[in-house]
C-alpha positions as CSV (number, residue, x, y, z in Angstrom):
1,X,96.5,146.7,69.1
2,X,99.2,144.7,67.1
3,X,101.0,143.5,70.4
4,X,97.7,142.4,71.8
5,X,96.5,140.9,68.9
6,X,100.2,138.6,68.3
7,X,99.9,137.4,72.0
8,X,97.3,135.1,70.7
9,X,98.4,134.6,67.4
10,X,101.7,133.3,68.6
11,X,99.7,130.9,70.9
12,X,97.6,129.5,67.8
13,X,101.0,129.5,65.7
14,X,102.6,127.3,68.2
15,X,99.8,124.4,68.3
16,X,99.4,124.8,64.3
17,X,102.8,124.0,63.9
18,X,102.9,121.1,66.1
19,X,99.8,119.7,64.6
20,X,101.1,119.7,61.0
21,X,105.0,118.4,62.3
22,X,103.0,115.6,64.2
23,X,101.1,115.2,60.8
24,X,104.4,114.9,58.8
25,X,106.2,112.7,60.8
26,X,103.1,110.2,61.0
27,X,103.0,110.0,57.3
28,X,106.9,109.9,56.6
29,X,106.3,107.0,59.4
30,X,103.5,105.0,57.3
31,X,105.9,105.3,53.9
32,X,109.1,103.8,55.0
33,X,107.1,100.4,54.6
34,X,106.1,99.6,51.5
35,X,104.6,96.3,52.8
36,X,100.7,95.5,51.3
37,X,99.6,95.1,55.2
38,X,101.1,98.5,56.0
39,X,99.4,100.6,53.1
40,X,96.0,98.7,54.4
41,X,96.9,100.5,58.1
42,X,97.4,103.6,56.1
43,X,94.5,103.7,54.4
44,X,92.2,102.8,57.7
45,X,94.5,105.9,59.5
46,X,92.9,108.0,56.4
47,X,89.4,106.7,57.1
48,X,89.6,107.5,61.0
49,X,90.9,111.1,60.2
50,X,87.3,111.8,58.8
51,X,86.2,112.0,62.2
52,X,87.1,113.8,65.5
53,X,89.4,111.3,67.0
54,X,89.5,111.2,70.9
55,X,92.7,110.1,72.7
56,X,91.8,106.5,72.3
57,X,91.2,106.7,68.8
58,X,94.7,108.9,68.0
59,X,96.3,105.9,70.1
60,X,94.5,103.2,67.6
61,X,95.5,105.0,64.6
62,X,98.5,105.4,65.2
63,X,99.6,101.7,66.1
64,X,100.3,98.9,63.6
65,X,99.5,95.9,64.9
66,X,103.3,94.6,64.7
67,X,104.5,97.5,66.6
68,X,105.5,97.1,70.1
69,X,104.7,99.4,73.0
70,X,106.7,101.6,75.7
71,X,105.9,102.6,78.9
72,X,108.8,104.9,81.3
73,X,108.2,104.0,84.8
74,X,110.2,106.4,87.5
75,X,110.5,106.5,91.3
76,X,111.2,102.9,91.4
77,X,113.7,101.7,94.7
78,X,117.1,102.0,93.5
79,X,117.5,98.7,94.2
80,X,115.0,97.4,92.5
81,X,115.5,94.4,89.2
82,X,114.1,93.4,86.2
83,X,112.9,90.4,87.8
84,X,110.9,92.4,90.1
85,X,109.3,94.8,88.1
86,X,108.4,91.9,86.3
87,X,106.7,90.8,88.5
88,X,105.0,93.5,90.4
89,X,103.3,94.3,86.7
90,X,102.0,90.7,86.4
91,X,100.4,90.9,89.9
92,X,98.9,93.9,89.4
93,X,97.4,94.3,86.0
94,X,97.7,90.3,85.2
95,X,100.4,91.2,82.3
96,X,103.7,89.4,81.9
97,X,105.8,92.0,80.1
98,X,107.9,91.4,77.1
99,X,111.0,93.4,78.1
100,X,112.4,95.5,81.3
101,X,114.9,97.4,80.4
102,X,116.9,98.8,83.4
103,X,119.5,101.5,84.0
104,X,123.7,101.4,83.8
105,X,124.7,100.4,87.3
106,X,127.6,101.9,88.7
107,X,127.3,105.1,86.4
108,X,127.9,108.4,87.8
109,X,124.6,109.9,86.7
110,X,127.0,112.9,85.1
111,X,128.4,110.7,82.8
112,X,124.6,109.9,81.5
113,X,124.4,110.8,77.7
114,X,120.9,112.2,77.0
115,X,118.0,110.0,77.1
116,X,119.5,107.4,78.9
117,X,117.8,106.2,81.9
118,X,119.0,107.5,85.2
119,X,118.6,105.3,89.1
120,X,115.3,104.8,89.6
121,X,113.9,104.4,86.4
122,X,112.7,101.6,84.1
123,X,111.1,101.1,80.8
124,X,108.8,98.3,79.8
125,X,108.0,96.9,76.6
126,X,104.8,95.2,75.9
127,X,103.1,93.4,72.5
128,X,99.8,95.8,72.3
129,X,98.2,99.0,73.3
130,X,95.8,98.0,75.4
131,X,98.8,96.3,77.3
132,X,100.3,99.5,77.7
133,X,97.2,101.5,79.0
134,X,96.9,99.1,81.5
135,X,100.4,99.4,82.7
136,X,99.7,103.0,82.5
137,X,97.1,103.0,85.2
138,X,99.8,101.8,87.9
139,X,100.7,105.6,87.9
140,X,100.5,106.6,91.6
141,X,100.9,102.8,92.7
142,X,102.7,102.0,95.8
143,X,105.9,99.6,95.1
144,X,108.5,99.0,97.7
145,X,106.9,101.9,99.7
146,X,107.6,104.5,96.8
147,X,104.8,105.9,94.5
148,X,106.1,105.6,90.8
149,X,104.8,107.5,88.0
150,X,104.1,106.3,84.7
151,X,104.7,108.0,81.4
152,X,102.5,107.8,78.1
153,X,102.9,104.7,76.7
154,X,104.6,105.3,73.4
155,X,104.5,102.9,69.7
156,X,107.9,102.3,68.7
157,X,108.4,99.8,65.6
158,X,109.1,96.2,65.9
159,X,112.4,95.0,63.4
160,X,112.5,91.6,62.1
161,X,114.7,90.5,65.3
162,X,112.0,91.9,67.6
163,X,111.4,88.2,68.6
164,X,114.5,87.6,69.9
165,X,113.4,89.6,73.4
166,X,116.7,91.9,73.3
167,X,117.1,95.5,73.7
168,X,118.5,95.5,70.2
169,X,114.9,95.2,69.2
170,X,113.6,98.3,70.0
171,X,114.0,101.0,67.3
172,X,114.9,104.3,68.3
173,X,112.6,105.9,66.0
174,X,109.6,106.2,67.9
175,X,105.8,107.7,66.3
176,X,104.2,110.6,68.3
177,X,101.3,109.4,69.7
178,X,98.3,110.9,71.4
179,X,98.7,111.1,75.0
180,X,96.5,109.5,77.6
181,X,95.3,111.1,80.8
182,X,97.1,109.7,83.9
183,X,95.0,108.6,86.8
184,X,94.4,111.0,89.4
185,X,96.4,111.2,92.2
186,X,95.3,110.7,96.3
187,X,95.1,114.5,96.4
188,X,91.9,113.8,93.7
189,X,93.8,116.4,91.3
190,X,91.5,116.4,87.8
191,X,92.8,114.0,85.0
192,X,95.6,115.7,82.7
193,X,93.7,116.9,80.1
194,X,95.8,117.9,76.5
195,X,96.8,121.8,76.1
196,X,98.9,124.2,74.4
197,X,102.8,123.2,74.1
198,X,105.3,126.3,73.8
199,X,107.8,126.2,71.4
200,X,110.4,125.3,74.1
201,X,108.5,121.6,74.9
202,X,108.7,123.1,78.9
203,X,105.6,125.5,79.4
204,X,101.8,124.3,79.1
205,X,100.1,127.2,77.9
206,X,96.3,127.6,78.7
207,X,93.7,128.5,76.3
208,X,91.7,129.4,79.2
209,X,93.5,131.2,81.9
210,X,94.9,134.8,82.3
211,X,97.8,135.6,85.2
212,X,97.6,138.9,86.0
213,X,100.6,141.2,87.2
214,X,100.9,144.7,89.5
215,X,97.1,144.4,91.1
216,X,96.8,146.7,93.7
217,X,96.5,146.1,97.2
218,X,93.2,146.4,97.8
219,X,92.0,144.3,95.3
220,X,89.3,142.0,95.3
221,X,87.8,138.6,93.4
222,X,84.3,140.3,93.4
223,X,86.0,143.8,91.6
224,X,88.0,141.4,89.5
225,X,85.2,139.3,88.4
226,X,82.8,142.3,87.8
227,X,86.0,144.3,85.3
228,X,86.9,141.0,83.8
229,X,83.4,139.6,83.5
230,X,83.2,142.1,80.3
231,X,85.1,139.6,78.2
232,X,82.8,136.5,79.0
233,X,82.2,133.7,81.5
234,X,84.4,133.3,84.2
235,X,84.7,130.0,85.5
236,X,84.9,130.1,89.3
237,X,85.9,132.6,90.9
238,X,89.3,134.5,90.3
239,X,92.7,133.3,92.5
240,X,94.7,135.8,94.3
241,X,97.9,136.0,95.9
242,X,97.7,137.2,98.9
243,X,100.3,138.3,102.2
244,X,98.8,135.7,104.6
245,X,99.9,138.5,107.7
246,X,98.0,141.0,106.0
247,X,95.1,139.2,104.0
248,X,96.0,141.6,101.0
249,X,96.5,141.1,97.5
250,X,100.4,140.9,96.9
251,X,99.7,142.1,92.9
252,X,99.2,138.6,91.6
253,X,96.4,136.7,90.5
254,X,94.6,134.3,87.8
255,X,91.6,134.2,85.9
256,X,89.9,131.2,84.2
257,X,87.4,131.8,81.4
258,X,84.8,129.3,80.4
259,X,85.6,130.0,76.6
260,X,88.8,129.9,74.4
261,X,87.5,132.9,72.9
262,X,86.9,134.9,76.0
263,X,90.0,134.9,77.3
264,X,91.0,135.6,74.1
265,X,89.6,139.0,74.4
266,X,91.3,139.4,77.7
267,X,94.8,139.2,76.5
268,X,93.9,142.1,74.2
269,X,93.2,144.4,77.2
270,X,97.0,144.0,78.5
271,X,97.9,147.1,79.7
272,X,94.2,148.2,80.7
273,X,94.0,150.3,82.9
274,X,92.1,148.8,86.9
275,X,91.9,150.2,89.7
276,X,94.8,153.1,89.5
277,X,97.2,150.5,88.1
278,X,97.8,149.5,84.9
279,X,98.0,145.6,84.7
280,X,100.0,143.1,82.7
281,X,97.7,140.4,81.2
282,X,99.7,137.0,80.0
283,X,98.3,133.7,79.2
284,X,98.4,131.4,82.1
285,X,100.7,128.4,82.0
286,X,102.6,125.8,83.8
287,X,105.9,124.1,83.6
288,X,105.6,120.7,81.8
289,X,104.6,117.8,84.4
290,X,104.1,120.4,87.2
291,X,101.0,120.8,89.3
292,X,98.9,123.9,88.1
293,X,98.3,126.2,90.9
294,X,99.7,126.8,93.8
295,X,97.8,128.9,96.2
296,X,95.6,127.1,99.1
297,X,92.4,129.2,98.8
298,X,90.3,130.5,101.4
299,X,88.0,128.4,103.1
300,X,89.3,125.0,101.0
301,X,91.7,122.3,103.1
302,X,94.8,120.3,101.1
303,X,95.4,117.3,103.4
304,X,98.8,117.7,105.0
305,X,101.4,114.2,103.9
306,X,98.3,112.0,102.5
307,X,100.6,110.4,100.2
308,X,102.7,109.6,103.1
309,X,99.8,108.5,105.4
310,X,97.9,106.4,102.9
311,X,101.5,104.0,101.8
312,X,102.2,103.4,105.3
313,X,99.0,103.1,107.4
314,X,96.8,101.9,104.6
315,X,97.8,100.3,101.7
316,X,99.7,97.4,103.3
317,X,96.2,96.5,104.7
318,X,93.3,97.7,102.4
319,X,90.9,95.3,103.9
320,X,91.0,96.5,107.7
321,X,89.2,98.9,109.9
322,X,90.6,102.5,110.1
323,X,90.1,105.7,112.4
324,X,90.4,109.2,111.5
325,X,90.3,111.2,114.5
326,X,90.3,114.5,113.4
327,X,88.3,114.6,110.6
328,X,88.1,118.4,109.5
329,X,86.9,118.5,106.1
330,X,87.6,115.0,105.6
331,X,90.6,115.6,103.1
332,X,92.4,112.5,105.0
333,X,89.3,110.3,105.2
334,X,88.4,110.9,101.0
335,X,92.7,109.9,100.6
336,X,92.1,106.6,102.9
337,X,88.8,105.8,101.4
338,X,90.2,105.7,97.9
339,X,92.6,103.2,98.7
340,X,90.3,100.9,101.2
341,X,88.8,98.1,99.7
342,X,85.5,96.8,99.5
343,X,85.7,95.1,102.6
344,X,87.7,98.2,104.4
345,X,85.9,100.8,106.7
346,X,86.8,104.1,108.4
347,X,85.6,105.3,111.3
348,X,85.6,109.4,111.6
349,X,85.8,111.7,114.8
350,X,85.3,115.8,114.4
351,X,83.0,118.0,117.3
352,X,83.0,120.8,114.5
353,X,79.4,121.0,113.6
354,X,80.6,122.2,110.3
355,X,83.0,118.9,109.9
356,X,79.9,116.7,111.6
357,X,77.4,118.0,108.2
358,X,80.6,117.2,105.5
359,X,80.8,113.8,107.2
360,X,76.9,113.2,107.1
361,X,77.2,113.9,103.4
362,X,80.2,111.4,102.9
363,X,78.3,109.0,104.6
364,X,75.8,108.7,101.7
365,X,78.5,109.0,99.3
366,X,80.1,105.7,100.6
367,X,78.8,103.1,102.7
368,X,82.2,102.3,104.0
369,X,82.1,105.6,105.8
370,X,81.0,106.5,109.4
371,X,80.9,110.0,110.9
372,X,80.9,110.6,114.7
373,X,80.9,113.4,117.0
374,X,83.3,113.7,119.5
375,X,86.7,114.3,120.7
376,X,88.9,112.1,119.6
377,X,90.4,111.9,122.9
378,X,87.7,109.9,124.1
379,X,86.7,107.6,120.9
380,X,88.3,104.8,122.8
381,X,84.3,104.8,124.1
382,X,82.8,104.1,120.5
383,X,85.7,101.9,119.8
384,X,84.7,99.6,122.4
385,X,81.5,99.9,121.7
386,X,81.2,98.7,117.8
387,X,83.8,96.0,118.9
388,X,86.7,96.9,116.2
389,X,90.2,96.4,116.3
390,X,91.6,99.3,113.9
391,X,94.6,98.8,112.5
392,X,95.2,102.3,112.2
393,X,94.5,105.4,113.7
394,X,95.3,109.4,112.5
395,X,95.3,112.4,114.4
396,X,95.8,115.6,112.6
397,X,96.8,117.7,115.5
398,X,95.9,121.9,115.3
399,X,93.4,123.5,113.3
400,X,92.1,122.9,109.7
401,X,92.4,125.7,106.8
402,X,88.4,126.3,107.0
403,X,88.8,126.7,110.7
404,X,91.5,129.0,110.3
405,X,89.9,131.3,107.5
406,X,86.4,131.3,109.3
407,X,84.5,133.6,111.3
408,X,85.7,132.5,114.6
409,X,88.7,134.7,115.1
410,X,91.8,132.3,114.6
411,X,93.6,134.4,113.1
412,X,95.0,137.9,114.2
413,X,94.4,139.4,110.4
414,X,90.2,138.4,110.4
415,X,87.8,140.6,111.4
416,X,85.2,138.8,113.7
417,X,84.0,137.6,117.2
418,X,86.8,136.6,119.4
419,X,85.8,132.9,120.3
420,X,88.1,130.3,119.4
421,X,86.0,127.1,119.9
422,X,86.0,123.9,117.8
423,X,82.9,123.1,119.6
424,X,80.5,126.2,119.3
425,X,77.9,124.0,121.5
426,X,79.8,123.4,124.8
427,X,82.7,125.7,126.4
428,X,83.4,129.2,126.8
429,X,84.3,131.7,123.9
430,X,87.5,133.5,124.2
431,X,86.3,137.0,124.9
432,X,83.9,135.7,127.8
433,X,87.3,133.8,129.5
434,X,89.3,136.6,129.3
435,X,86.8,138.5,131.2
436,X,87.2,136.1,134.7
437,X,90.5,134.1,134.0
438,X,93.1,134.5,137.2
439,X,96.6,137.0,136.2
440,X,98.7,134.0,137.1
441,X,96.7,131.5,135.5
442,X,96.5,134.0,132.3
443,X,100.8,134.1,132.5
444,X,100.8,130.3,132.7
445,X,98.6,129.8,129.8
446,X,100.3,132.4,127.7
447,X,104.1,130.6,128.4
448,X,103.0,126.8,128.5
449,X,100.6,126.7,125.1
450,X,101.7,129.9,123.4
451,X,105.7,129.9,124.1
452,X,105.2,133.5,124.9
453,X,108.3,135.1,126.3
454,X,107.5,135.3,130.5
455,X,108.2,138.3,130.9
456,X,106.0,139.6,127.8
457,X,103.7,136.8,129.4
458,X,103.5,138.6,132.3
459,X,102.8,142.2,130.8
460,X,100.0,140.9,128.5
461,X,98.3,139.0,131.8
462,X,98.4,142.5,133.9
463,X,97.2,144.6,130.8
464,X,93.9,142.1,130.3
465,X,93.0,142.7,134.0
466,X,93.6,146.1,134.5
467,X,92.1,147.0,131.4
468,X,88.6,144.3,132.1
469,X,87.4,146.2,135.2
470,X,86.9,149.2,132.6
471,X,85.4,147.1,131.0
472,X,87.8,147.6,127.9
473,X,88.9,143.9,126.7
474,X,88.3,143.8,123.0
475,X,86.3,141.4,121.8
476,X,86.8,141.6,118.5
477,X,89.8,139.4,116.7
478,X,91.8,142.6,115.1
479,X,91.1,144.5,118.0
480,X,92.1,142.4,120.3
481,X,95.4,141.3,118.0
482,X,96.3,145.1,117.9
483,X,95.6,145.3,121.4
484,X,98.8,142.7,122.0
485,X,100.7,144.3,119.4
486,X,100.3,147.6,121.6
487,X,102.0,145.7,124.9
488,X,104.6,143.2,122.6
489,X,106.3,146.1,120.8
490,X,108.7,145.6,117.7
491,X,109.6,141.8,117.2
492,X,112.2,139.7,115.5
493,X,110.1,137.2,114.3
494,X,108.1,137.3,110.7
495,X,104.4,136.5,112.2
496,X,101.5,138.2,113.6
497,X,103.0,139.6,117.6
498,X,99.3,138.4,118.7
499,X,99.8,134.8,117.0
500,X,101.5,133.0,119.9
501,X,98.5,134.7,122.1
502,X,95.9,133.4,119.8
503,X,97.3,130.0,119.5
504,X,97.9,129.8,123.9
505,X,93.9,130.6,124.4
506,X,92.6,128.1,121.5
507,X,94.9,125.4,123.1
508,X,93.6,126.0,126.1
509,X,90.0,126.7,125.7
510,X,89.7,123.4,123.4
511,X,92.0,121.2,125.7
512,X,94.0,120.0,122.8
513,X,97.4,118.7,124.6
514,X,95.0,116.8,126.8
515,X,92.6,114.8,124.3
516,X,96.4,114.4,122.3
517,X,97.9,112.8,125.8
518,X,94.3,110.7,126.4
519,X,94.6,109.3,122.5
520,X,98.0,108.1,122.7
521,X,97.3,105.8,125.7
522,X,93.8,105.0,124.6
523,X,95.2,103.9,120.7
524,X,97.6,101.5,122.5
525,X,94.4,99.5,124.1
526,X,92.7,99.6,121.3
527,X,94.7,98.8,118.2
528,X,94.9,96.1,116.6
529,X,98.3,93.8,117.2
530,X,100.8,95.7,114.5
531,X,98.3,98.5,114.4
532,X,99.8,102.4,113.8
533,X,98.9,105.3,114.9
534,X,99.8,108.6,112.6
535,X,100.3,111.8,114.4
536,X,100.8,114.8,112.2
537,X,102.1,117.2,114.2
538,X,102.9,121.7,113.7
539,X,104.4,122.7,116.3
540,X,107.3,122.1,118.8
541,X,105.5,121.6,121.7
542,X,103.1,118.7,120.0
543,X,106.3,117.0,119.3
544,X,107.2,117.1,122.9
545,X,103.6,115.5,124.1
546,X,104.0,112.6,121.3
547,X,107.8,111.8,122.2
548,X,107.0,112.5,126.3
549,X,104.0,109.9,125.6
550,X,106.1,107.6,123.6
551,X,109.0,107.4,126.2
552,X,106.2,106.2,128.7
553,X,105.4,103.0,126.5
554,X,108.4,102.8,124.4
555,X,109.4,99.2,123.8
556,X,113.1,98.0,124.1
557,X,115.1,96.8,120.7
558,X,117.4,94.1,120.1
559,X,120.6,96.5,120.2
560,X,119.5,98.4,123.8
561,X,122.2,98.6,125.6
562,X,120.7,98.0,128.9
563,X,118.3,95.4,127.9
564,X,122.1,93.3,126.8
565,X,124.0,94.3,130.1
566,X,120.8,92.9,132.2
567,X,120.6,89.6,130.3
568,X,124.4,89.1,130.2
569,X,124.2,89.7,134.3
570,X,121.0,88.0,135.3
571,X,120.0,85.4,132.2
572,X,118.0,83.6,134.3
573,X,115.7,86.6,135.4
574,X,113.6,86.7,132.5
575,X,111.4,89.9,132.0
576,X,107.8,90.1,131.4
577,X,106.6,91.3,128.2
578,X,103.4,94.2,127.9
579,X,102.0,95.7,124.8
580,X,104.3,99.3,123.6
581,X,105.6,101.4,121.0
582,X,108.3,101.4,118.2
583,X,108.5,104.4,116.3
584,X,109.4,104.4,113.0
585,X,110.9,106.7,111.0
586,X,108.9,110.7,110.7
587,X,108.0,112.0,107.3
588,X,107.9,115.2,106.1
589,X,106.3,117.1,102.9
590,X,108.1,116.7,99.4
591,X,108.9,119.5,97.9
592,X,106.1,118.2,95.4
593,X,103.8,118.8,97.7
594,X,105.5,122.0,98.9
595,X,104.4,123.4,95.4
596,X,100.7,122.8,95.9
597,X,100.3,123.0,99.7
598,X,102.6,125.4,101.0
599,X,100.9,125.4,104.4
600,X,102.1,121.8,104.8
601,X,105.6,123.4,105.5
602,X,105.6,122.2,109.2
603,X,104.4,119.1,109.0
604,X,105.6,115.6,110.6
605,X,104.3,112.8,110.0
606,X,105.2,110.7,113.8
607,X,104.0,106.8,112.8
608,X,104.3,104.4,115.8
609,X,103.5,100.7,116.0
610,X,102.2,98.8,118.5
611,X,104.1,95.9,119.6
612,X,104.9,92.9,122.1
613,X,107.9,93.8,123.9
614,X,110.0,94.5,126.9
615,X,109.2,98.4,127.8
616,X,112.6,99.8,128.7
617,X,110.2,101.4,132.0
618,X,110.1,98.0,132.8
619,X,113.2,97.0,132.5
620,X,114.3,99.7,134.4
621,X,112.4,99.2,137.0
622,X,114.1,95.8,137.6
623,X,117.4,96.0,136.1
624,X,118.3,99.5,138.2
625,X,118.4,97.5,141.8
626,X,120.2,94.5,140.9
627,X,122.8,97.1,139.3
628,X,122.8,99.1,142.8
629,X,122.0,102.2,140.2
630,X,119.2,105.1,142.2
631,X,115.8,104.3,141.3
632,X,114.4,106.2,138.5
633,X,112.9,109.6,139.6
C-alpha cells in the first residue's frame, strides 16, 4: 500500500511545488521595485488572490501596466523579415507591433546557444496584454502557405530605455504567467486546458487518466469498464490498442475518470489482479506540446491531410463556392467549413445512407452547408443545375474508417454479411455476385482492382466456381477471408492474404476507378477558371487513374521542350489554346499528423489547376507531321 499510495503523492508534490516556486518568484518579482505605483500593483495582486482567479485573471495580475509583452511565433518561411511579419500581424489582428525580433542568419543551427531562436522562428513584442492575446489567436494561421504556431504570450519588464524600440530593451528576466488556451486547430482538437507538469518540464501528467499495461488478449472496453467502474465514473468509454490484422487487444489501453479522486483510487490497485494477468496501472500523460492520444477508434473518421487541403484549396479564397465529393463523415467538409466565410458555401456528395443522415444534420448546423446524394462521378448534373462555378473540388478516394469498421464486411478480421456496398439501396452484395460472376471475368477483377498475383488470381477464380455449384461460397466476411487464406498459402507480405480480394470486389461492385475517371473530366468543365481539384489518393493503382487522366489534359509549360522546337521551326503556326491541367506539387501527412492519425500513412494529396493553355495532346497532334515524327499511337 505504500507504493500505491506515493504514485499519487508524488503527483500532488510536483504541482505543490510548482505552485509555491511560481508564488516565490512572483513576489521576489513585485519587490525589486520599490516604486509607490508598483506597491499599489502589489497590493491589487493581494486583493485578486482572495478569489479563484481564471486564466485571464492570473494574466491581469500578473502584468504591470509598464511591462511589455512576448509572443514566440514558429513555422514561419525561412525567408520571411521583420518587415513582413510586421505586417501580416497588422492585417490580421489590426496591431502594429512594437518589436520583431528575428533569428542570426547564416548560423549553423549547432552553433545556437540555448534559447536563442533557431530558422523559422520569430518573437514579437507588444505594449499590453490584450495585444498579446490577440496575437495569440493567429495560432494555426496560414502565412506564406505555412501554419505557424503561437506560444503563450509572456510579461517581461520594460527598463527605462524600453522606448528606444531596441532589442536591448527587453529584460531577460521574464514573470511566470498563467497560460492561455491556444485556439483549436482544423482537426477541431479541444482547447489546451492546464494540467500536471513533471518535475522534468517534458511530461503532462493527467489527474484523470490511467494507461494500463500487460492486458490480455481478449480483453474488452465493456470488461474493462465494468472492473474499473468500481473506482468511480468513467468518462467515455475506455481506449484500447489493438492488432488492426487481428482486432485484439495488444496489452495496452487508457482509462479516463470523470473525478480527480477516482482515478486516484485506480492508481492504488496497480498490480490488481484482471483477467489472469496482473496489470500495471500508471497515470496517463503526454510529452509537453504533443497531441494526446493516438489511437483512431472504431467507428470514428480523422480526415486524411485537412491541413494540407484547407491552405491550398480554401484559404486563398474563403469567399467562393466549394465541393466535397466524398463526403463520408464529413471530417473534410467541418475542416473547409471552418475556414469559409460568411459568404462561402460547400456543396457535399456521399450515396452512403449513413453519410446522407450526418450531412442532413450539418445542414441545420450551418446554413452554408448542402448535402446531396449521389456519386460524385456524376455531380457535374447538380453542378449545372444550381449554376455554380466551384473553385474547388475534393475527392477522397477509398473507403472511410466508419465504413471500414462497420457491419458490411470490409474487412477480412469482422465478423458479418459479405456485401461490400457504399450504396445498400441499388447494386448487388458481394456474396450474391460471387454466386453468378464468369471464372475469367472473376481472374480479371481479382488482377486489375486487387493486384492479386495471376496465377493466385487464377486459383481463387476456379476455387469460387467449383465450390458455388455445392453451394459452398461463404457468405460470411471471416469465412470467406479464411476461405482465401486456405487457396493463397503462406505470404511475404504483413496484411490480411484475403485483403487484396476484398479490396478487388468493393472496387468493382461500387465502380470506383470509373466515377474517379468521370470526375476528373467532369471537374475540368465545371470549375471555376484557376479552380483545383484535390485528389487524396491510397493506393498505387488510384495514382495511375489520376496521372493517366492528367496526361490526357495536361497543359504545356514555358520550358517544354517540344512546345520551344515547334515555335523555333514554325513561329508563324500559332496553336490554339483549350482549357487543361497543371499539377502542382503532391503532399503528404506530417509526421504531426502521423502521431494522431496513423491510418493517414498512405495518403497523397494530388492538387491540379485548371488552366488556359496549349495541351501538349495538341501540340502533338500538329507539331509531330511537320517534324515527319509517326503519329502518336
Amino acid at each position: 500500500m505504500g507504493k500505491k499510495n506515493k504514485i499519487t503523492s508524488d503527483v500532488a508534490d510536483e504541482v505543490t511545488t510548482q505552485q509555491s516556486n511560481k508564488k516565490q518568484r512572483v513576489e521576489e518579482g513585485a519587490v525589486v521595485k520599490k516604486t509607490k505605483k508598483n506597491k499599489e500593483q502589489i497590493d491589487c495582486s493581494d486583493k485578486a488572490k482572495e478569489k479563484t482567479p481564471t486564466s485571464e485573471t492570473k494574466l491581469a495580475a500578473d502584468a504591470p501596466g509598464d511591462d511589455l509583452w512576448r509572443v514566440q511565433i514558429r513555422g514561419i518561411p525561412y525567408t520571411s523579415t521583420a518587415e513582413q511579419i510586421s505586417q501580416f500581424i497588422e492585417e490580421k489582428v489590426s496591431i502594429k507591433s512594437e518589436l520583431v525580433e528575428m533569428p542570426k542568419k547564416n548560423v549553423k543551427p549547432s552553433r545556437l546557444k540555448p534559447g536563442e531562436m533557431r530558422p523559422g522562428q520569430c518573437a514579437v513584442t507588444l505594449q499590453s496584454r490584450s495585444e498579446a492575446l490577440k496575437v495569440a489567436e493567429l495560432h494555426k494561421a496560414e502565412l506564406g502557405g505555412r501554419w505557424i504556431e503561437v506560444d503563450t504570450p509572456t510579461c517581461v519588464s520594460k527598463p527605462d530605455n524600453a522606448s528606444q524600440g531596441t532589442a536591448s530593451g527587453i529584460s531577460d528576466q521574464r514573470r511566470a504567467v498563467s497560460r492561455e488556451a491556444p485556439a483549436a486547430s482544423v482537426r477541431g482538437a479541444q482547447p489546451w486546458k492546464p494540467q500536471a507538469r513533471a518535475a522534468d518540464n517534458d511530461k503532462v501528467i493527467s489527474k484523470h487518466e490511467i494507461c494500463l499495461k500487460f492486458l490480455p488478449y481478449e480483453t474488452t472496453e465493456e470488461a474493462l469498464k465494468a472492473f474499473f467502474s468500481e473506482a468511480g465514473e468513467i468518462q467515455g468509454e475506455p481506449a484500447l490498442l489493438r492488432d488492426p490484422s487481428t482486432g485484439k487487444c495488444k496489452g495496452m489501453g487508457w482509462i479516463t475518470f470523470v473525478a480527480e479522486e477516482a482515478c486516484a483510487e485506480a492508481l492504488t490497485w496497480n498490480g490488481c489482479y484482471f483477467m489472469g494477468r496482473n496489470l500495471n496501472i500508471s497515470p496517463g500523460y503526454t510529452r509537453a506540446g504533443a497531441p494526446q492520444g493516438t489511437i483512431q477508434a472504431t467507428g470514428t473518421h480523422t480526415p486524411a491531410l485537412i491541413e494540407e487541403v484547407v491552405a491550398r484549396m480554401v484559404l486563398p479564397d474563403p469567399d467562393a463556392v466549394y465541393i466535397d465529393g466524398t463526403f463520408g463523415r464529413g471530417g473534410h467538409s467541418r475542416g473547409i467549413l471552418k475556414h469559409l466565410s460568411s459568404k462561402g458555401r460547400l456543396h457535399a456528395f456521399d450515396v452512403d445512407d449513413a453519410a446522407i443522415e450526418v450531412g442532413k444534420k450539418l445542414e441545420e448546423e450551418d446554413s452554408r452547408f448542402k448535402i446531396h446524394k449521389g456519386l460524385f462521378g456524376g455531380m457535374g448534373d447538380v453542378i449545372r443545375e444550381l449554376g455554380i462555378k466551384p473553385a474547388g473540388i475534393l475527392l477522397d478516394i477509398g473507403i472511410s474508417s466508419p465504413q471500414l469498421d462497420g457491419d458490411r464486411g470490409f474487412r477480412p478480421e469482422m465478423d458479418s454479411i459479405l456485401d461490400l456496398r457504399f450504396d445498400l439501396s441499388s447494386g448487388t452484395p458481394a456474396w450474391q455476385f460471387l454466386q453468378n460472376v464468369e471464372l475469367n471475368e472473376l481472374v480479371r477483377i481479382l488482377t486489375e482492382y486487387g493486384g492479386e498475383d495471376p496465377t493466385v488470381a487464377r486459383r481463387i477464380a476456379e476455387t469460387v466456381v467449383l465450390r458455388r455449384e455445392a453451394n459452398a461460397v461463404p457468405k460470411r466476411t471471416r469465412a470467406f477471408a479464411e476461405f482465401i487464406q486456405q487457396i493463397k498459402g503462406k505470404e511475404y507480405q504483413a496484411m490480411h492474404p484475403a485483403k487484396l480480394t476484398f479490396q478487388a470486389l468493393r472496387i468493382h461492385l461500387n465502380k470506383e476507378f470509373d466515377e474517379l475517371r468521370n470526375s476528373i473530366r467532369n471537374s475540368l468543365k465545371f470549375l471555376a477558371k484557376g479552380g483545383q481539384l484535390g485528389i487524396i489518393t491510397w493506393k498505387h493503382s488510384e495514382c495511375a487513374i489520376v496521372m493517366d487522366a492528367y496526361r490526357q489534359e495536361e497543359c504545356c509549360t514555358p520550358q517544354y521542350p517540344l512546345l520551344n522546337l515547334y515555335l523555333e521551326k514554325h513561329p508563324s503556326s500559332p496553336l490554339k489554346k483549350g482549357w487543361g491541367w497543371l499539377m502542382e506539387d503532391v503532399s503528404r501527412p506530417s509526421a504531426k499528423e502521423l502521431q494522431y492519425n496513423s491510418r493517414s500513412r498512405s495518403a497523397l494529396l494530388h492538387v491540379l489547376r485548371k488552366q488556359k493553355g496549349i495541351r501538349i495532346a495538341d501540340l502533338e497532334k500538329v507539331a509531330y507531321p511537320l517534324m515527319d515524327m509517326p503519329a502518336k499511337v
